[in-house]
C-alpha positions in Angstrom: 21.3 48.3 -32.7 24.3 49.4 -30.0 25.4 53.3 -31.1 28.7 53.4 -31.6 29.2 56.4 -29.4 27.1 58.0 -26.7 24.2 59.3 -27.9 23.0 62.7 -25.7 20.7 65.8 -25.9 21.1 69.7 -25.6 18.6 72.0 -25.3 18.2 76.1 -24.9 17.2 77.0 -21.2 13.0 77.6 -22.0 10.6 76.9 -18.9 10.0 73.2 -20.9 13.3 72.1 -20.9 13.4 70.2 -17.3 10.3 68.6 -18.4 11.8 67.7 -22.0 15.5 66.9 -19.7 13.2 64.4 -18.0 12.0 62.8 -20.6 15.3 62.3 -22.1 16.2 60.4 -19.1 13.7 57.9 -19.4 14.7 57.5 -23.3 17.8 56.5 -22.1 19.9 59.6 -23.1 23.3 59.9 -21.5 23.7 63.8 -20.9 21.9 66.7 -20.8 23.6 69.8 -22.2 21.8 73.4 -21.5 23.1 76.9 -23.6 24.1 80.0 -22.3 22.4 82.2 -24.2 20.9 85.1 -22.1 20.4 87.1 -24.9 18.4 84.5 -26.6 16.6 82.4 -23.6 16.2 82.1 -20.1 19.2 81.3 -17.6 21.1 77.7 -17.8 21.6 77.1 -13.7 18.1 78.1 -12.9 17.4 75.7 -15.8 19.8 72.4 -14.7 18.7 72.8 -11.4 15.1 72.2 -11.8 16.1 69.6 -14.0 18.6 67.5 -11.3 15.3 67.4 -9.2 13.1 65.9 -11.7 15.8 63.5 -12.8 17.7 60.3 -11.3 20.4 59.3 -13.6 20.7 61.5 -16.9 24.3 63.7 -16.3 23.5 67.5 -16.4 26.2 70.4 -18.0 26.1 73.8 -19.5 26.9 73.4 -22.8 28.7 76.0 -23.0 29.2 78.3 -20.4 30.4 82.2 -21.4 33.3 82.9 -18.6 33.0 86.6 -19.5 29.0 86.7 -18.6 29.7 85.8 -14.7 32.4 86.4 -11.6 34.5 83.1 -11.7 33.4 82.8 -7.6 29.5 82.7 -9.3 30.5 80.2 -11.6 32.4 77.9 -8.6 29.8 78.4 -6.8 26.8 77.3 -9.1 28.8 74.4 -10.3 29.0 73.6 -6.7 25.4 73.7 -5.9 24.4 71.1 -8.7 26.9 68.9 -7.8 25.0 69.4 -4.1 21.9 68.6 -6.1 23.2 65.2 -8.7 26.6 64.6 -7.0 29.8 65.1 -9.1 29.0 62.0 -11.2 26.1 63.3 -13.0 27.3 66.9 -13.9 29.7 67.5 -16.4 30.9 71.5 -17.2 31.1 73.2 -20.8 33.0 76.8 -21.5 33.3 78.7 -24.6 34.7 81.6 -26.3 31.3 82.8 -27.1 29.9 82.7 -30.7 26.0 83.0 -29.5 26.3 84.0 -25.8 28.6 87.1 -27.0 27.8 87.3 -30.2 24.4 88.0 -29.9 24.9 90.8 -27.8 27.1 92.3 -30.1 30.7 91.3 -29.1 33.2 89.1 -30.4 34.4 85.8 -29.0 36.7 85.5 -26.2 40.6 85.1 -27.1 41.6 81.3 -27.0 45.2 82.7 -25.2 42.9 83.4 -22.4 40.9 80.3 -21.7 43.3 78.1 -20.0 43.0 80.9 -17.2 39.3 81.4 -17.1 38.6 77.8 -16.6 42.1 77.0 -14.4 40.6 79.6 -11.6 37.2 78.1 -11.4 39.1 74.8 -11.0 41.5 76.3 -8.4 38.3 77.6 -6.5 36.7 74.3 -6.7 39.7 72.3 -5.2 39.6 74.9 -2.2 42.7 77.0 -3.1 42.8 81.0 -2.6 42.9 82.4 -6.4 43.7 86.4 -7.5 40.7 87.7 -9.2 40.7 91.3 -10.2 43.6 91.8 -8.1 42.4 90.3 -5.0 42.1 87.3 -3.0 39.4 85.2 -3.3 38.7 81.6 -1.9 35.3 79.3 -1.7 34.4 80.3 1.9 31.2 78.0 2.3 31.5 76.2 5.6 30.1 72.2 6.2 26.4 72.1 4.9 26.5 75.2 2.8 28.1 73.5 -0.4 30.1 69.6 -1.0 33.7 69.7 0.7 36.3 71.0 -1.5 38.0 69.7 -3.9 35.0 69.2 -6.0 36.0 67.0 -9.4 34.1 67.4 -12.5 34.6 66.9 -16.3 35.1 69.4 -18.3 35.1 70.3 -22.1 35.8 73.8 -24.2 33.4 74.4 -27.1 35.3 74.5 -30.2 35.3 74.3 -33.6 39.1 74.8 -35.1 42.7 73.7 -34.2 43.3 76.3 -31.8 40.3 75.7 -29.3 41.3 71.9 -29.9 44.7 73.1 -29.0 43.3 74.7 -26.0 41.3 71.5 -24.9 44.1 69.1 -25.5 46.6 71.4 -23.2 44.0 71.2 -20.1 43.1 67.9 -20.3 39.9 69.1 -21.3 37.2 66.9 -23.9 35.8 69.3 -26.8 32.4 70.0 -27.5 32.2 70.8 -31.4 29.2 72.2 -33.8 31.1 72.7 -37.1 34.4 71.0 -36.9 37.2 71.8 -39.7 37.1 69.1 -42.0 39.8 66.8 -41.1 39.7 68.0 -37.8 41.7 65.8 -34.9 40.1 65.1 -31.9 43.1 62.9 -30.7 44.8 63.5 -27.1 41.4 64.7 -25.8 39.1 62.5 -23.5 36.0 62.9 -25.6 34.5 65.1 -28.4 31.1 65.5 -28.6 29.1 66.7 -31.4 26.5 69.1 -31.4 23.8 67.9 -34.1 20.7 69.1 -35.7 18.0 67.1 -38.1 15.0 65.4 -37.5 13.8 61.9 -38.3 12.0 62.0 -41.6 8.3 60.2 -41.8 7.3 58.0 -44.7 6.7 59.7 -47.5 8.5 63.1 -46.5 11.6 65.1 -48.3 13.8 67.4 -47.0 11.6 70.1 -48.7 8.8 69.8 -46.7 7.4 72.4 -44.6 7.6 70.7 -41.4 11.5 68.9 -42.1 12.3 72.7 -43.1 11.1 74.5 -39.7 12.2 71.6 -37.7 15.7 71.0 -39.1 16.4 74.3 -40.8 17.5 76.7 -37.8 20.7 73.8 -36.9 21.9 74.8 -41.1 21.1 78.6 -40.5 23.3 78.5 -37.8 25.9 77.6 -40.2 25.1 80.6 -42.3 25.4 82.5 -38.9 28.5 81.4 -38.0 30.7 81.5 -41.4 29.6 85.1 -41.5 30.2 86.6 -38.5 33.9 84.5 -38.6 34.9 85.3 -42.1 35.1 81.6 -42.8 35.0 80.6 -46.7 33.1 77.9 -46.1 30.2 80.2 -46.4 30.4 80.4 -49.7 29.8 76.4 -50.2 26.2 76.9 -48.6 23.1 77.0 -50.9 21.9 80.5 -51.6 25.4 82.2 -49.9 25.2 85.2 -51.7 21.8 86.1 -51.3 22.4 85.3 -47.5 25.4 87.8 -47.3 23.2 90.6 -49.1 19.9 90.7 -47.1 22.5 90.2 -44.0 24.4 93.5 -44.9 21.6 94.9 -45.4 21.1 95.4 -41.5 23.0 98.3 -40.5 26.4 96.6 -38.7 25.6 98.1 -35.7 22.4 96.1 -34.8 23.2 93.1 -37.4 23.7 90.6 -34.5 19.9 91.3 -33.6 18.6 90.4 -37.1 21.0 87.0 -37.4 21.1 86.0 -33.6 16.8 86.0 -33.7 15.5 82.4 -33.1 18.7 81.6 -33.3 18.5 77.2 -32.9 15.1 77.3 -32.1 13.4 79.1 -35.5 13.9 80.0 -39.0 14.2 84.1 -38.7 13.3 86.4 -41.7 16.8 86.6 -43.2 16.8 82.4 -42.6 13.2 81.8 -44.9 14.7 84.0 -47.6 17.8 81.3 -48.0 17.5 78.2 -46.2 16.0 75.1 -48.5 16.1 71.7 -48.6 20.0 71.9 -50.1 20.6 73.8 -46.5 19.5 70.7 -45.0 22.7 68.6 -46.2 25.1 70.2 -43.6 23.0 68.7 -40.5 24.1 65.3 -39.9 20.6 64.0 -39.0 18.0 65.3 -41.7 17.3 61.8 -42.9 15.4 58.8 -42.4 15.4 56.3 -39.5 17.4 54.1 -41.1 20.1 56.0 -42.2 21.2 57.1 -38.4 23.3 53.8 -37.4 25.3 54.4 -40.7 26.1 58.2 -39.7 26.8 57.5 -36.3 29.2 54.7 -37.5 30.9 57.7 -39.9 31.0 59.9 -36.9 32.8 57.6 -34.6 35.3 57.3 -37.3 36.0 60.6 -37.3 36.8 60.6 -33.7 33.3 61.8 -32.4 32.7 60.0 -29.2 29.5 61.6 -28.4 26.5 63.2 -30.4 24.2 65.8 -28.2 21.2 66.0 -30.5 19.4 69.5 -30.2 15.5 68.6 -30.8 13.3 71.5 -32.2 10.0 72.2 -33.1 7.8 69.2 -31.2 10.2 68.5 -28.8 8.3 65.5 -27.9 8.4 63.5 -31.2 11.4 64.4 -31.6 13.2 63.3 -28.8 11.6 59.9 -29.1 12.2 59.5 -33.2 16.0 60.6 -32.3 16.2 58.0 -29.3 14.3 55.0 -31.9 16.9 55.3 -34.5 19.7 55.8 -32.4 18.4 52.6 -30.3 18.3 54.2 -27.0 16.9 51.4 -23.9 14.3 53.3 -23.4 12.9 53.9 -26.8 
């Protein structure tokens, strides 16, 4: 079967990710999305570039970048290296308000009224144009052979979720990159919205009770839990065992709560996440099911006005990637 949409990948920066970035590539994948989550892993340039030089075709982004964790001249500059790397055709540029790379650390997201001038500097930067930044001048200084010639020209999407970052996206020209999108949500006036999405393939014979399905596909729904919490959104209270969730959450003094919900945050069930995620969780990730059942959800997604899906594998990375890439019937599956 043809997807209906492109089908891509999205990983947290560990020391296997190039290796799992390259085999994406030869599954046929179209991007590679990395986190930002220094609180959580390792770091996503460090990550992206080791990647570009084990890959040939497979577009490379941070998915999404935290414009409070770095100088905007650091973040110019770095974008500017892997485009030295790929070229400006295979790299693609993600930035968020921060629900894990702040978060986690304890701090709430960025304001949305502030967005369109985090990522309009490190455009201006890129095109070669002298910016104000903290009150004084700043311009890309790298001379021929020390970075591509200015302007450098790359997509761009904001991580969102509701209508303001949509709002946001739309206003810049920008695509979206969405997890949990509103129901009803409209993506239209943006170049592309790409869903994040959890799951795994299910084997013959297996439910969405079993112990494997659970510790592969459970942290994508505990995120959910994560999320609703820490944004005081009531559609916490639609997700199996809610209640029980909140309590053993509050239970965590508020000042170090982020530690206890952020840990293995998209890579492992924590010990709040056992006590309350079960096969029910399961239901809110769009890919828990069998193999079959993908070219009927990616049909519903498109629909919806998804133009891209970045599955997140976890657990064996290796299987999969390769499951994902037979059901979504990538080339090189």
């Amino acid at each position: 079967m043809t997807s209906p949409i492109r089908i891509s990948c999205a990983f947290p920066p560990v020391p296997d990710t190039p290796a799992h970035i390259e085999l994406a590539e030869r599954l046929g994948y179209h991007t590679a999305w990395v986190y930002d989550t220094p609180a959580l892993q390792l770091d996503v340039w460090m990550t992206l570039a080791l990647a570009a030089v084990r890959t040939d075709r497979i577009v490379l982004g941070p998915g999404v970048l935290i414009p409070s964790l770095r100088h905007p001249m650091v973040t110019a500059s770095a974008i500017a290296h892997l485009v030295s790397l790929v070229g400006a055709d295979r790299v693609v540029v993600g930035v968020g308000t921060g629900f894990t790379g702040r978060r986690a650390m304890g701090r709430k997201p960025l304001r949305w009224a502030d967005m369109p001038g985090h990522v309009g500097t490190v455009q201006a930067l890129l095109r070669g144009e002298t910016v104000e930044v903290e009150g004084r001048p700043v311009r890309m200084l790298h001379w021929p052979g020390q970075a591509p010639d200015r302007p450098i020209e790359v997509p761009w999407v904001l991580g969102v979720n509701g209508p303001r970052g949509v709002d946001a996206a739309r206003d810049l020209g920008c695509g979206v990159f969405t997890s949990r999108p509103r129901p009803g949500a409209s993506f239209d006036g943006v170049p592309s919205a790409t869903l994040l999405a959890f799951g795994t393939i299910l084997d013959a014979g297996e439910s969405l009770g079993d112990p494997r399905v659970l510790a592969t596909a459970g942290p994508g729904a505990a995120v959910a839990y994560h999320a609703f919490l820490e944004q005081h959104d009531d559609r916490i209270a639609g997700l199996p065992n809610a209640a029980r969730f909140r309590e053993l959450a509050e239970a965590v003094p508020e000042d170090v709560r982020h530690l206890a919900l952020h840990a293995g945050h998209l890579t492992e069930l924590n010990e709040i996440d056992r006590e309350v995620v079960t096969a029910e969780s399961l239901r809110v990730v769009p890919f828990a099911c069998a193999a079959g059942e993908v070219p009927e959800r990616l049909d519903g997604l498109a629909a919806s006005g998804i133009t891209d899906v970045a599955f997140q594998p976890m657990g064996d990375i290796d299987r999969e990637l390769r499951r994902f890439a037979e059901a979504a019937g990538l080339p090189g599956a």
